[in-house]
Structures are given as C-alpha cells and as structure tokens.
C-alpha positions in Angstrom: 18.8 -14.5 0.0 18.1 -12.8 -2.8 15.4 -9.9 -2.8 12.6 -10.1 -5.3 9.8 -7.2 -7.0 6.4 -9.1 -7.1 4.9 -7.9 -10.6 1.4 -8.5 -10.5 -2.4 -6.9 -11.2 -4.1 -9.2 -9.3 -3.7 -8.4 -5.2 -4.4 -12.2 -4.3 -1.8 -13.4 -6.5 0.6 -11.0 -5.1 0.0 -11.9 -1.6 0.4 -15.9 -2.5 3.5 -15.0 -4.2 4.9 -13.0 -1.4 3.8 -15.7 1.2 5.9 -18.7 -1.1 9.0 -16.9 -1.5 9.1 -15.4 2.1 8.3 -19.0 3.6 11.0 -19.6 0.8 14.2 -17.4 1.9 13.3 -14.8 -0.4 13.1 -10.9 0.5 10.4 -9.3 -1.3 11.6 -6.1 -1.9 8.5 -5.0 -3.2 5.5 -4.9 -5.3 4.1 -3.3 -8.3 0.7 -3.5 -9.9 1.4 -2.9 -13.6 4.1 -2.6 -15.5 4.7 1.8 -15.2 4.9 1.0 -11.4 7.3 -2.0 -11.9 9.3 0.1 -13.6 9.5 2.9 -11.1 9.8 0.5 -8.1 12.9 -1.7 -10.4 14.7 2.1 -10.1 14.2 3.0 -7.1 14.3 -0.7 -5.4 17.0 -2.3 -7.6 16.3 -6.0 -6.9 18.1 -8.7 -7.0 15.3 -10.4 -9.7 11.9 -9.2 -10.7 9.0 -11.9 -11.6 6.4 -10.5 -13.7 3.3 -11.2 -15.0 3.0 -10.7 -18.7 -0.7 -9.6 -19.0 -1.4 -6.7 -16.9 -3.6 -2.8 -17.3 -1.7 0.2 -18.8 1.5 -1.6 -19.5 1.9 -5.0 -19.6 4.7 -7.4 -18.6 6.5 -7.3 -21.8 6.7 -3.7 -22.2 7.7 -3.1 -18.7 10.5 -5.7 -19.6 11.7 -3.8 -22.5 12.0 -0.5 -20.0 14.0 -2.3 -17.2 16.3 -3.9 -19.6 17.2 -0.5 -21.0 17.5 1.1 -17.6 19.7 -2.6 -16.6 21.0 -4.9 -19.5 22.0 -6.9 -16.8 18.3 -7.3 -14.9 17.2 -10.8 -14.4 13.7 -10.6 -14.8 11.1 -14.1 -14.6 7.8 -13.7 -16.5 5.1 -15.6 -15.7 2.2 -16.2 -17.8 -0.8 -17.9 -18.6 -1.0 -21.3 -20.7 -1.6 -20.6 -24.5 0.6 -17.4 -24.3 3.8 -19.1 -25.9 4.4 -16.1 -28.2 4.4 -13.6 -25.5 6.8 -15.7 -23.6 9.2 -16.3 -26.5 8.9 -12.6 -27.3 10.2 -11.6 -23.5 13.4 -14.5 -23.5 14.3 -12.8 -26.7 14.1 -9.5 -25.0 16.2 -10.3 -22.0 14.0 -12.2 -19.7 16.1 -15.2 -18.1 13.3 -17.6 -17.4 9.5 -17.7 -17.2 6.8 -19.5 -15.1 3.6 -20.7 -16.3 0.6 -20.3 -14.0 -1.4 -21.7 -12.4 2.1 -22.2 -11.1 3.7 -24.8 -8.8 5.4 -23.5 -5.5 8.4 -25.8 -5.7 9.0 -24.8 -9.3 8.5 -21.1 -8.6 11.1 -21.5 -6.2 14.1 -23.5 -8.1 13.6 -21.1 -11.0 14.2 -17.8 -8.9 17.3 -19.6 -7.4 18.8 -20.8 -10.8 18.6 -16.9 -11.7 19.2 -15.5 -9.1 22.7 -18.2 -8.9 23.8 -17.5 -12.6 26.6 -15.0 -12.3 
C-alpha cells in the first residue's frame, strides 16, 4: 500500500491520522510538523503521497506545497483544511495539489481520497 508523510502542527491530529491510515493499509512514512520539515522529510522520504494541513507555524501548507512541487512536478500531495478556507484550498489545486480534505474530517473519506490518488497513474 501506498506510503504516506503526515503534515500536521497539531501532535493529536497526527497521531489520529497515523492510527486511520495504518488500520487503513497505509504506510506512514513519516511525519512533519510544519511545512520547512515537510519539505525536508518529502526529500529525504519520497512518499508515495503527502497530506497536509494548510494552516501551520513558520511555513504553512501552501507554501510547503509550492517547494515540493518544484523539487517533484509529479508529487501528489492532499491538503486538508478547515471549513471557510475555500481560497486557500483553490489556491493549492491550482498549484498542484490533487485533492483536499476538509476537517473535521471523516475516516472513510480520508481514506477513498488517498486511494483515488494514490491509484491515478
């Protein structure tokens, strides 16, 4: 199954992501903190698919997005994201971001989405 970087500031949400996609198949390659980190652990991890939160401390989810798609046009990176942040989320699909998951977020749709882009060639 495919093996997944867990982008997130918040430790707790981290650990429930971790727990859903590990009871899910997933590998979790990893986990970053902010964005700088994300970006660091995208290089030296190279994961299958990275899902991200989009509001995060010294660089956020968009801009981390930005730097992995230069360093991999090819990345397939999920944002997630608050309610009410429709912008930022059109922002990062524009940007290269193949999907997005709004939070609070459901397990079952966490799941289909990573699988849809972690299928599409």
């Amino acid at each position: 199954m495919a093996r997944v970087l867990v982008v997130d500031d918040a430790m707790f949400m981290r650990a429930t992501v971790k727990k859903l996609l590990s009871e899910a198949g997933f590998e979790v390659a990893g986990e970053a903190e902010n964005g700088q980190v994300a970006v660091d652990r995208y290089q030296e991890l190279k994961p299958d698919v990275v899902m991200m939160d989009i509001t995060m401390p010294e660089m956020d989810g968009l801009s981390a997005l930005k730097e992995i798609m230069k360093l991999d046009p090819g990345a397939k990176v999920v944002m997630c994201t608050a309610l009410g942040q429709e912008r930022s989320v059109m922002e990062a699909m524009d940007t290269g971001a193949k999907d997005y998951i709004i939070k609070p977020f459901d397990a079952d749709k966490v799941v289909a989405v990573l699988k849809k882009v972690t299928q599409e060639g």
